[in-house]
N, CA, C and O atoms as a MOPAC input file, in Angstrom:
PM7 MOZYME 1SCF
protein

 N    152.09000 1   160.72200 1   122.47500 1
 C    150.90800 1   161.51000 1   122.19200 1
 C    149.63700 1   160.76700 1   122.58200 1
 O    148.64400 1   161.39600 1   122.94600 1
 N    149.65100 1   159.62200 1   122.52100 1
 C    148.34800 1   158.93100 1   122.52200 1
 C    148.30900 1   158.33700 1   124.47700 1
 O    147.57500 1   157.47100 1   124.95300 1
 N    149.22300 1   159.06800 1   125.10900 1
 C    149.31600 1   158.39400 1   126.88500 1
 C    148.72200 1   160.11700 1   127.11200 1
 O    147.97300 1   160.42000 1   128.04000 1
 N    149.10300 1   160.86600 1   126.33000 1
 C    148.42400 1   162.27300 1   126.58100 1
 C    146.73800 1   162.37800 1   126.30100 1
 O    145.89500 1   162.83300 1   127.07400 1
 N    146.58500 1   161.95500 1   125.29300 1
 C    145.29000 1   161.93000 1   125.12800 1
 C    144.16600 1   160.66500 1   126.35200 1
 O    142.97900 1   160.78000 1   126.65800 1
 N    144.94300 1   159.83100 1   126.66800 1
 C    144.20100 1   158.95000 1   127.58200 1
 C    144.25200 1   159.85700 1   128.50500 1
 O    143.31700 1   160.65700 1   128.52700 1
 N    145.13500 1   159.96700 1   129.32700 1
 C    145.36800 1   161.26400 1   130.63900 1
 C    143.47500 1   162.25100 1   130.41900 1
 O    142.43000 1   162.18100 1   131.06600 1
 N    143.93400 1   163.11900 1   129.08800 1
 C    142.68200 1   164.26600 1   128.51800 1
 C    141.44400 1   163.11300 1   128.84100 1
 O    140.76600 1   163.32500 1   129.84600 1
 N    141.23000 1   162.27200 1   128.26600 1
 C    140.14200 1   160.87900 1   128.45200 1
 C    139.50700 1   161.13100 1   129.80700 1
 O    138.38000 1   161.56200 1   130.05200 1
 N    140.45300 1   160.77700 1   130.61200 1
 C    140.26400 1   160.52600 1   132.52800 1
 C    139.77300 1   161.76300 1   132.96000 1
 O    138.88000 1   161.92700 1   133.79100 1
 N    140.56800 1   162.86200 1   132.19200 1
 C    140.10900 1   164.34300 1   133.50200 1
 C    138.45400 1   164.53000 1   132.34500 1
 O    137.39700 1   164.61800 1   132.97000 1
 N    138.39800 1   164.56300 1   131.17600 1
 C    136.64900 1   164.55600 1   130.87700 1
 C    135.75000 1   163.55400 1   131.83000 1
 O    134.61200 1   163.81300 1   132.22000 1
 N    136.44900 1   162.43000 1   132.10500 1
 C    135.40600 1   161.28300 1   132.78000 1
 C    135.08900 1   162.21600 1   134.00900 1
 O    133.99400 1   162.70600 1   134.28500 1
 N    136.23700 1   162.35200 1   134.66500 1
 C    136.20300 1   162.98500 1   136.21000 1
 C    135.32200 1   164.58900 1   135.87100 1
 O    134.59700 1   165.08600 1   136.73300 1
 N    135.44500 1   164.96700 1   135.08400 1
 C    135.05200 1   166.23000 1   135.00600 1
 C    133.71400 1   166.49700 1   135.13000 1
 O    133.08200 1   167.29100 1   135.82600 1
 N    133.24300 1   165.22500 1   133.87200 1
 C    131.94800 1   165.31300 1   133.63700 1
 C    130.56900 1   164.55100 1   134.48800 1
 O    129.35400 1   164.58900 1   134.29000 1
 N    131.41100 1   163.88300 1   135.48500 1
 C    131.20400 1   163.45300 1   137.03200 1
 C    130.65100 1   164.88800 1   137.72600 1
 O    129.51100 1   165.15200 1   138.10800 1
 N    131.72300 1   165.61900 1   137.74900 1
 C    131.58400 1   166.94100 1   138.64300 1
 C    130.40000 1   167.58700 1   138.26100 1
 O    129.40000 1   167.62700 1   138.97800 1
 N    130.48300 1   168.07000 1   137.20000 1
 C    129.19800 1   168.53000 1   136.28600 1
 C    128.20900 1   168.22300 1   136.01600 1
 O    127.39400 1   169.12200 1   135.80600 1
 N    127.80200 1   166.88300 1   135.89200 1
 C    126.60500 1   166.22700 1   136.05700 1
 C    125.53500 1   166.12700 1   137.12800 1
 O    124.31800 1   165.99500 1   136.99700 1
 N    126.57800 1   166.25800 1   138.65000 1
 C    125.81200 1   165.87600 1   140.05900 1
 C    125.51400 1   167.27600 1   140.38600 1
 O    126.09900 1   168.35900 1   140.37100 1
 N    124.45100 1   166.84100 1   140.66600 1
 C    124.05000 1   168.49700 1   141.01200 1
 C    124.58400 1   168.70700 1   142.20000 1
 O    125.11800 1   169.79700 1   142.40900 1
 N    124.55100 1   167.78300 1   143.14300 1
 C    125.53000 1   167.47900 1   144.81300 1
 C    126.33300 1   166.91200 1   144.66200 1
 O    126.22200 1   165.74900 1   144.27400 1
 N    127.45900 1   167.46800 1   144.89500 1
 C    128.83000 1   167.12000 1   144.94100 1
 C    129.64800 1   166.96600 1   146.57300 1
 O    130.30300 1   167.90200 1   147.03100 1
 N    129.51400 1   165.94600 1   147.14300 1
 C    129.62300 1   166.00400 1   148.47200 1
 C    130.68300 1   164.78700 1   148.98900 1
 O    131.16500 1   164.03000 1   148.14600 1
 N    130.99000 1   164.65500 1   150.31100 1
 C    131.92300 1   163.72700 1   150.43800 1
 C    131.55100 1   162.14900 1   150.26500 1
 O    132.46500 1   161.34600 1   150.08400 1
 N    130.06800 1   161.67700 1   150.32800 1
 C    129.57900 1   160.29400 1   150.10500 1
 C    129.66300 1   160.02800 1   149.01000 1
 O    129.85200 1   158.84100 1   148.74500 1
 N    129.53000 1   161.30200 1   147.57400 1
 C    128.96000 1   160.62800 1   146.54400 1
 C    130.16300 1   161.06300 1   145.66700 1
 O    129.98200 1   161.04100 1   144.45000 1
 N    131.32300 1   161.44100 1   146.12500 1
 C    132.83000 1   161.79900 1   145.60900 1
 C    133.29300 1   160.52500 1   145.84600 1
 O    133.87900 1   159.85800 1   144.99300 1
 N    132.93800 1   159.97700 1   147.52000 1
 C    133.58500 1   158.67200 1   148.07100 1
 C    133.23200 1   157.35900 1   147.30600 1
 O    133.92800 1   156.35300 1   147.17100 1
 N    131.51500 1   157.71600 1   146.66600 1
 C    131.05600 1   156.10900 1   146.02100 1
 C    131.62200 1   156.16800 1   144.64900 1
 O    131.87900 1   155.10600 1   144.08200 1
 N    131.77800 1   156.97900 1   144.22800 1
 C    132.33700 1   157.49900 1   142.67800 1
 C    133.55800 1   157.11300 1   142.82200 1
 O    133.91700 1   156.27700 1   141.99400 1
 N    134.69300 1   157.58800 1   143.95900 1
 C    136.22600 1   157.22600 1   143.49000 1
 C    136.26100 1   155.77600 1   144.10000 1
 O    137.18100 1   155.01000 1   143.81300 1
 N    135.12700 1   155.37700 1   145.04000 1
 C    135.44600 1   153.87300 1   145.43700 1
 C    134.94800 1   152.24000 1   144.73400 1
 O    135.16000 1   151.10400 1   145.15900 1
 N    134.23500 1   152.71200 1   143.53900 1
 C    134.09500 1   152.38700 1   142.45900 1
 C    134.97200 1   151.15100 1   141.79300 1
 O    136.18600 1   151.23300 1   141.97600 1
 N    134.56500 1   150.19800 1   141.16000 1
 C    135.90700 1   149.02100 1   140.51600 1
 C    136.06900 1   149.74100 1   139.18000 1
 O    137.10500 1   149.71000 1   138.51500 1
 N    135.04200 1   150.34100 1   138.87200 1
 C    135.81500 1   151.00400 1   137.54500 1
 C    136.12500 1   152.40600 1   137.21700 1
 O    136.19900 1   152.72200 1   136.02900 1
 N    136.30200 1   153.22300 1   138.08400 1
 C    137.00600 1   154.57700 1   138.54400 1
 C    139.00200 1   154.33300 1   139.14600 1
 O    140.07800 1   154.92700 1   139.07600 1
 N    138.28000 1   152.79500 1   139.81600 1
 C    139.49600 1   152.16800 1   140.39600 1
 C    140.42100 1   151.75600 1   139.26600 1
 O    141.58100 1   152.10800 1   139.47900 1
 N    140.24500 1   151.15200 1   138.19700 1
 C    141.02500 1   150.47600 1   137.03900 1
 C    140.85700 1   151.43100 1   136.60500 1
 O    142.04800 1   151.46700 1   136.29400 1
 N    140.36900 1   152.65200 1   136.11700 1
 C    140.25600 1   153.74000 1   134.98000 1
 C    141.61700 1   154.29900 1   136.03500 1
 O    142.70200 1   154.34400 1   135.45500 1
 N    141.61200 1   154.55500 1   136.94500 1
 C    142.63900 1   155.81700 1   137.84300 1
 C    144.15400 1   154.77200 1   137.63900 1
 O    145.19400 1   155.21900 1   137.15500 1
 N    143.97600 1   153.28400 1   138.14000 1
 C    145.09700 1   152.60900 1   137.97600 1
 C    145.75200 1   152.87800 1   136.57000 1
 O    146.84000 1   153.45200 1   136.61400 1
 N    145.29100 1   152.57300 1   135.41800 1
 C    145.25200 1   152.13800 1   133.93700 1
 C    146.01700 1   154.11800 1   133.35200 1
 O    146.68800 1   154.45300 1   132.37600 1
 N    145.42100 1   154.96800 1   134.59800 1
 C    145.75600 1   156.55100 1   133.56800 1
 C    147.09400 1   156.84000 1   134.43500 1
 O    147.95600 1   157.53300 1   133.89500 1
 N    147.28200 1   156.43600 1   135.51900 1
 C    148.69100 1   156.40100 1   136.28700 1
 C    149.54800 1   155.64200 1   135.47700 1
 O    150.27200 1   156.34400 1   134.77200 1
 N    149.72400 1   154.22100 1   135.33100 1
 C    149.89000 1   153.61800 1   134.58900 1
 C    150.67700 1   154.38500 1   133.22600 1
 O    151.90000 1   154.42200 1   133.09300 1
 N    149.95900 1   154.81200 1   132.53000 1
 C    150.23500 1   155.64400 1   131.38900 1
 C    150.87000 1   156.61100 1   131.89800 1
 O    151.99200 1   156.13600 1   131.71800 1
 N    151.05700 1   157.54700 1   132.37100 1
 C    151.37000 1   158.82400 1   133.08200 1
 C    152.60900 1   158.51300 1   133.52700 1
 O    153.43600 1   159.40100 1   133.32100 1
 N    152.98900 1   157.58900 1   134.04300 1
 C    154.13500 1   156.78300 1   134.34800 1
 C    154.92200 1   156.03500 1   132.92800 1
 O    156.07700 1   155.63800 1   133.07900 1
 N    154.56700 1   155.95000 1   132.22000 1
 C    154.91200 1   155.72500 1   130.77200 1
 C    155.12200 1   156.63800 1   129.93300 1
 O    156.07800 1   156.50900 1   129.16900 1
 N    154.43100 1   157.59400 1   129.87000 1
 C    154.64300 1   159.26800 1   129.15300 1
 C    155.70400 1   160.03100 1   129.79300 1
 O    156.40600 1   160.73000 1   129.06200 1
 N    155.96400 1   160.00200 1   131.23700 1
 C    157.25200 1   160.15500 1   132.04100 1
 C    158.40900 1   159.72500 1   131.37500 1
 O    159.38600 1   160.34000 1   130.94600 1
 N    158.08400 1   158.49900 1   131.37800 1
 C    159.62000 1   157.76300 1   130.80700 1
 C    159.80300 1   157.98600 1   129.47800 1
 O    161.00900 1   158.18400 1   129.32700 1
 N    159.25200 1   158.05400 1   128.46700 1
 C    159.41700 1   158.14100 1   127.02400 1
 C    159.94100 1   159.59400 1   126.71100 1
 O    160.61600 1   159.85400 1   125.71500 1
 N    159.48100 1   160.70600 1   127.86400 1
 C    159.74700 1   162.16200 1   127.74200 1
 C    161.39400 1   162.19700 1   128.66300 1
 O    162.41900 1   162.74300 1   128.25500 1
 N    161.24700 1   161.57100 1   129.74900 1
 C    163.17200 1   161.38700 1   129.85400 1
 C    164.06600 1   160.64700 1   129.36800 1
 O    165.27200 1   160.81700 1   129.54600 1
 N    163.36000 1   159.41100 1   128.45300 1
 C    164.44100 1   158.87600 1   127.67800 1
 C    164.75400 1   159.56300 1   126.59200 1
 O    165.86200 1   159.58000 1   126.05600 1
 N    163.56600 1   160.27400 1   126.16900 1
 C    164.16200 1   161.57400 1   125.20300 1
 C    165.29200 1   162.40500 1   125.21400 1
 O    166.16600 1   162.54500 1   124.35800 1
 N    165.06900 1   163.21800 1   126.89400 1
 C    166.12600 1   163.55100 1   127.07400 1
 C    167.13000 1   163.10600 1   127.19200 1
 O    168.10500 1   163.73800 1   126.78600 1
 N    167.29900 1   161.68400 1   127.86900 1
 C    168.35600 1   161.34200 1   128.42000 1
 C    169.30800 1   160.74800 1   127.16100 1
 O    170.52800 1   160.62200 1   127.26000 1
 N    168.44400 1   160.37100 1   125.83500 1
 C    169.32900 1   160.17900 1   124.74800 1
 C    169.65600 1   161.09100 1   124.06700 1
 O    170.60200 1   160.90100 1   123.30200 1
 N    169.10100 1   162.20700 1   124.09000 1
 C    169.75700 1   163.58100 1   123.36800 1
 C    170.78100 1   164.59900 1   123.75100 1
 O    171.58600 1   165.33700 1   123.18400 1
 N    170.41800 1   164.32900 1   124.89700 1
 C    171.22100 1   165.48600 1   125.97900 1
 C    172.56400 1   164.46200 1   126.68100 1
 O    173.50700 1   165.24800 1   126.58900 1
 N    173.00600 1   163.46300 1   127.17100 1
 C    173.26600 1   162.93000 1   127.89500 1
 C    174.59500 1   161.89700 1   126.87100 1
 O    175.14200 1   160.81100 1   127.05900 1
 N    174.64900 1   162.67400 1   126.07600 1
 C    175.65400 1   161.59900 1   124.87400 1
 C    177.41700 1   162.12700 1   125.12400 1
 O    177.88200 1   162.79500 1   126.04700 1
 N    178.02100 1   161.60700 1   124.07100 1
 C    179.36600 1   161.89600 1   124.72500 1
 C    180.06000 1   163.31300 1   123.80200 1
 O    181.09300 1   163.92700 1   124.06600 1
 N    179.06400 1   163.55300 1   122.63500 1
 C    179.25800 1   164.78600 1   121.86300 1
 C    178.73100 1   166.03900 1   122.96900 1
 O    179.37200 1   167.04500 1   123.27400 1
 N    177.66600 1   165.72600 1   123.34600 1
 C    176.91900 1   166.75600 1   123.99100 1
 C    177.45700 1   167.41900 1   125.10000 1
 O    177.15800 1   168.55800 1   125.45700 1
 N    178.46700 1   166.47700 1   125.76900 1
 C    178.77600 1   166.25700 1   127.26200 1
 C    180.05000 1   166.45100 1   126.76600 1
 O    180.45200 1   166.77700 1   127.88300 1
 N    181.21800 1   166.55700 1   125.96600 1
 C    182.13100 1   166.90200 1   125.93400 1
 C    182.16500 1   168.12200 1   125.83800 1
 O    183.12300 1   168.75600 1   126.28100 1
 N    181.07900 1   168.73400 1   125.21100 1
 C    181.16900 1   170.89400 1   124.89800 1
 C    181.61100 1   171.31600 1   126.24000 1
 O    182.36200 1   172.27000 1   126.44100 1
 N    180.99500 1   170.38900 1   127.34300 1
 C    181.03700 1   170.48800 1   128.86600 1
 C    182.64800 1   170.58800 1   130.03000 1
 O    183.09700 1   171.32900 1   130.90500 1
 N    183.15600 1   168.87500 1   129.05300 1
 C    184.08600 1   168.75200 1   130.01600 1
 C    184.71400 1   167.25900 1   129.09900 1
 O    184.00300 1   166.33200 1   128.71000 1
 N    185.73500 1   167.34100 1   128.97500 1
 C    186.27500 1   166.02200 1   128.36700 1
 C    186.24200 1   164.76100 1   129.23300 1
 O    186.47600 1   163.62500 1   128.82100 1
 N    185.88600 1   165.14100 1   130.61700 1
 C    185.88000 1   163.96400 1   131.70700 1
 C    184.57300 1   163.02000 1   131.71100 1
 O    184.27800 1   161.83000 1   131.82200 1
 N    183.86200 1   164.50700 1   131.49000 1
 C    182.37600 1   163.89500 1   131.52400 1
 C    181.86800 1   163.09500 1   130.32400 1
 O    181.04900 1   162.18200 1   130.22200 1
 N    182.72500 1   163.82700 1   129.35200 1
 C    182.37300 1   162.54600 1   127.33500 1
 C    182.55300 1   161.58600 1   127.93000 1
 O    181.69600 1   160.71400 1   127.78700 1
 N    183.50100 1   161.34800 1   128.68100 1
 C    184.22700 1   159.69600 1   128.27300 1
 C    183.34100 1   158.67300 1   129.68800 1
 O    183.32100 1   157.45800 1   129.88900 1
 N    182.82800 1   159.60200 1   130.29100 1
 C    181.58700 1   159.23300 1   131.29300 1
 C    180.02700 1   159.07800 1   130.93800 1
 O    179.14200 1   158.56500 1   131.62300 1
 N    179.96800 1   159.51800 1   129.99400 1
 C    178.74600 1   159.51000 1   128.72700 1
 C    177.49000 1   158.09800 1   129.41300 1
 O    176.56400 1   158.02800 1   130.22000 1
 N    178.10200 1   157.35200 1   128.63400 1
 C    177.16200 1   156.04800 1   129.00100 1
 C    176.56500 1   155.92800 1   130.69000 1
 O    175.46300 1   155.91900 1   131.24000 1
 N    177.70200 1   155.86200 1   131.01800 1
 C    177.54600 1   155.65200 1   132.38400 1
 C    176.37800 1   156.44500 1   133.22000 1
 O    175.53200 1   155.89800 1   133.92800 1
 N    176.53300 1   158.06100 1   132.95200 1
 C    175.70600 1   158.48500 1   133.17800 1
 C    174.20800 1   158.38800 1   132.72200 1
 O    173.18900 1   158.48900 1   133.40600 1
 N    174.33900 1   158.18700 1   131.51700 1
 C    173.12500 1   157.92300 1   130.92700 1
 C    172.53100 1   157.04600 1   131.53600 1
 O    171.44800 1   157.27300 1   132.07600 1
 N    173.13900 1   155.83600 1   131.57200 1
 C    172.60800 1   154.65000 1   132.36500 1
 C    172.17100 1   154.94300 1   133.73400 1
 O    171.17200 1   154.33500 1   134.12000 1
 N    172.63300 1   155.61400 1   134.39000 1
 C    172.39000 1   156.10600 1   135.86100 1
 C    171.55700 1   156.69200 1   135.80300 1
 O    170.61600 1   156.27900 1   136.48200 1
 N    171.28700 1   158.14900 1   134.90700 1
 C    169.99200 1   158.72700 1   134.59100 1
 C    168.49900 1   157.92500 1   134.43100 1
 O    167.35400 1   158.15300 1   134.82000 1
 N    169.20800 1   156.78600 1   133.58200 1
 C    167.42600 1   156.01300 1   133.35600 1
 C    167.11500 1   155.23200 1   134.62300 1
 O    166.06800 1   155.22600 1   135.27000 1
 N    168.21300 1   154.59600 1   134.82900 1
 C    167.82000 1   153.72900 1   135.89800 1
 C    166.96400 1   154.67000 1   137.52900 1
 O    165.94400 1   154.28100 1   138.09700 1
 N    167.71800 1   155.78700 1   137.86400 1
 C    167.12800 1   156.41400 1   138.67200 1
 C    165.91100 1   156.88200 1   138.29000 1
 O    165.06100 1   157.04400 1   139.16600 1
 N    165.69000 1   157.09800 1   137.30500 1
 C    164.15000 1   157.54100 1   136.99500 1
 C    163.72300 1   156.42700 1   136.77200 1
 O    163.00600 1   156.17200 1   137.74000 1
 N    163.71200 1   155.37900 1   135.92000 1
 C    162.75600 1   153.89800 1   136.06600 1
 C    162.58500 1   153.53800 1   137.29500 1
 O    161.54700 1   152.88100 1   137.36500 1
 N    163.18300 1   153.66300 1   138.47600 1
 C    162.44100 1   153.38800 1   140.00700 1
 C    162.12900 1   154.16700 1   140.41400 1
 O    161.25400 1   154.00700 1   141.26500 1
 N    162.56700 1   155.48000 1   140.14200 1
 C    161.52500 1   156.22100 1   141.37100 1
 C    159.78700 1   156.52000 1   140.00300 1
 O    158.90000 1   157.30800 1   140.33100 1
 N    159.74700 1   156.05800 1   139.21200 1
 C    158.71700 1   155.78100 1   138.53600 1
 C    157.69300 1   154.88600 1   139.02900 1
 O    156.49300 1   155.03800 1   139.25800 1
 N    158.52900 1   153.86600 1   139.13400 1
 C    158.12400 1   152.61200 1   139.45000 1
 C    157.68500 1   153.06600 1   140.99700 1
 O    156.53300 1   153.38700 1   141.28900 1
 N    158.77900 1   153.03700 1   141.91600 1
 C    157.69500 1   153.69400 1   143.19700 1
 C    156.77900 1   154.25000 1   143.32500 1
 O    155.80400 1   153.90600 1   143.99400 1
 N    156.96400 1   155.54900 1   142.49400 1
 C    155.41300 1   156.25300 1   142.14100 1
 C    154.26000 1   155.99200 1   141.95000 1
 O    153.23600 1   156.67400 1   141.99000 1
 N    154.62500 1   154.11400 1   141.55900 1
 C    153.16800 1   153.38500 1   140.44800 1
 C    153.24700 1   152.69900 1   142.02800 1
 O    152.39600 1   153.12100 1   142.81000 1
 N    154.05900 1   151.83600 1   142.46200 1
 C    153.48300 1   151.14400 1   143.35700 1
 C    152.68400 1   151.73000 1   144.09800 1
 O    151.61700 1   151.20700 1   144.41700 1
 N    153.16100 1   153.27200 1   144.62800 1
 C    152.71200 1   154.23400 1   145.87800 1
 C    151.14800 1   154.13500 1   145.13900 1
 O    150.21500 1   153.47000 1   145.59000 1
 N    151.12300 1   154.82200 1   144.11300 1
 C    149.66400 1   155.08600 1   143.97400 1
 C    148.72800 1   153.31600 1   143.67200 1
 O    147.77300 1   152.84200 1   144.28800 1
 N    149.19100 1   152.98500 1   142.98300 1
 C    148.50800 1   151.88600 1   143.13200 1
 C    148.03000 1   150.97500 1   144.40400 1
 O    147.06000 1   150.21700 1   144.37600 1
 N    149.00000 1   151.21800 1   145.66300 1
 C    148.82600 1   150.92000 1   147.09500 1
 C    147.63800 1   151.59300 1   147.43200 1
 O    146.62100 1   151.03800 1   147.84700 1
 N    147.82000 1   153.07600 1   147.20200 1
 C    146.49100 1   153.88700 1   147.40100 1
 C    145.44900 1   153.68700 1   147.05900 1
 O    144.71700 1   153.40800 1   148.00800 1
 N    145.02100 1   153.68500 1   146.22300 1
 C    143.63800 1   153.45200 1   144.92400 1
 C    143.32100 1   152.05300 1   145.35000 1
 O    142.17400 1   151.76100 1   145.01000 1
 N    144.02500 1   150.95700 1   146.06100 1
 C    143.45200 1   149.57300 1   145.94000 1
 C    143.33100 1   148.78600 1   147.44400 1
 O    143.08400 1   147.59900 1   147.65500 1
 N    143.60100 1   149.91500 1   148.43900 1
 C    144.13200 1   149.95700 1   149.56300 1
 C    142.56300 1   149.71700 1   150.08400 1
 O    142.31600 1   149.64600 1   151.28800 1

């Protein structure tokens, strides 16, 4: 709840950017997002966003992904339980993690 409310934080900052300039144009969009502290505010809400990701599929992946849940399914798949689970997080903790590098490459590039 509180990586949601930072996220809400960032789009008021950005918002109230928009709203404030009476000209809103490509120089003064460009000095605004090229900024050191637009730069760490955008890093720091990815960051989080990438953390609210994971806490919302480890949710799933521990509720849904167990060997009670997964047997209603298939008795092959219970006794495959963990495994999958484990496969589930791990594929989402990197392509997370890519996500952060990608944007962070961007924003600092």
């Amino acid at each position: 709840r509180y990586t949601s409310l930072i996220v809400l934080s960032y789009l008021i900052y950005i918002l109230s950017f928009i709203f404030t300039n009476q000209d809103v144009n490509f120089f003064s969009w460009s000095d605004f997002f090229l900024s050191f502290q637009v730069r760490f505010l955008s890093s720091i809400v990815f960051l989080v966003i990438v953390l609210h990701a994971f806490i919302g599929l480890w949710t799933v992946g521990t509720d849904y992904l167990t060997t009670r849940t997964l047997g209603f399914l298939n008795k092959s798949l219970a006794k495959r339980a963990g495994l999958l689970r484990k496969t589930y997080f791990l594929m989402f903790g990197l392509l997370g993690l890519v996500y952060l590098i990608s944007i962070l490459y961007i924003i600092w590039l």
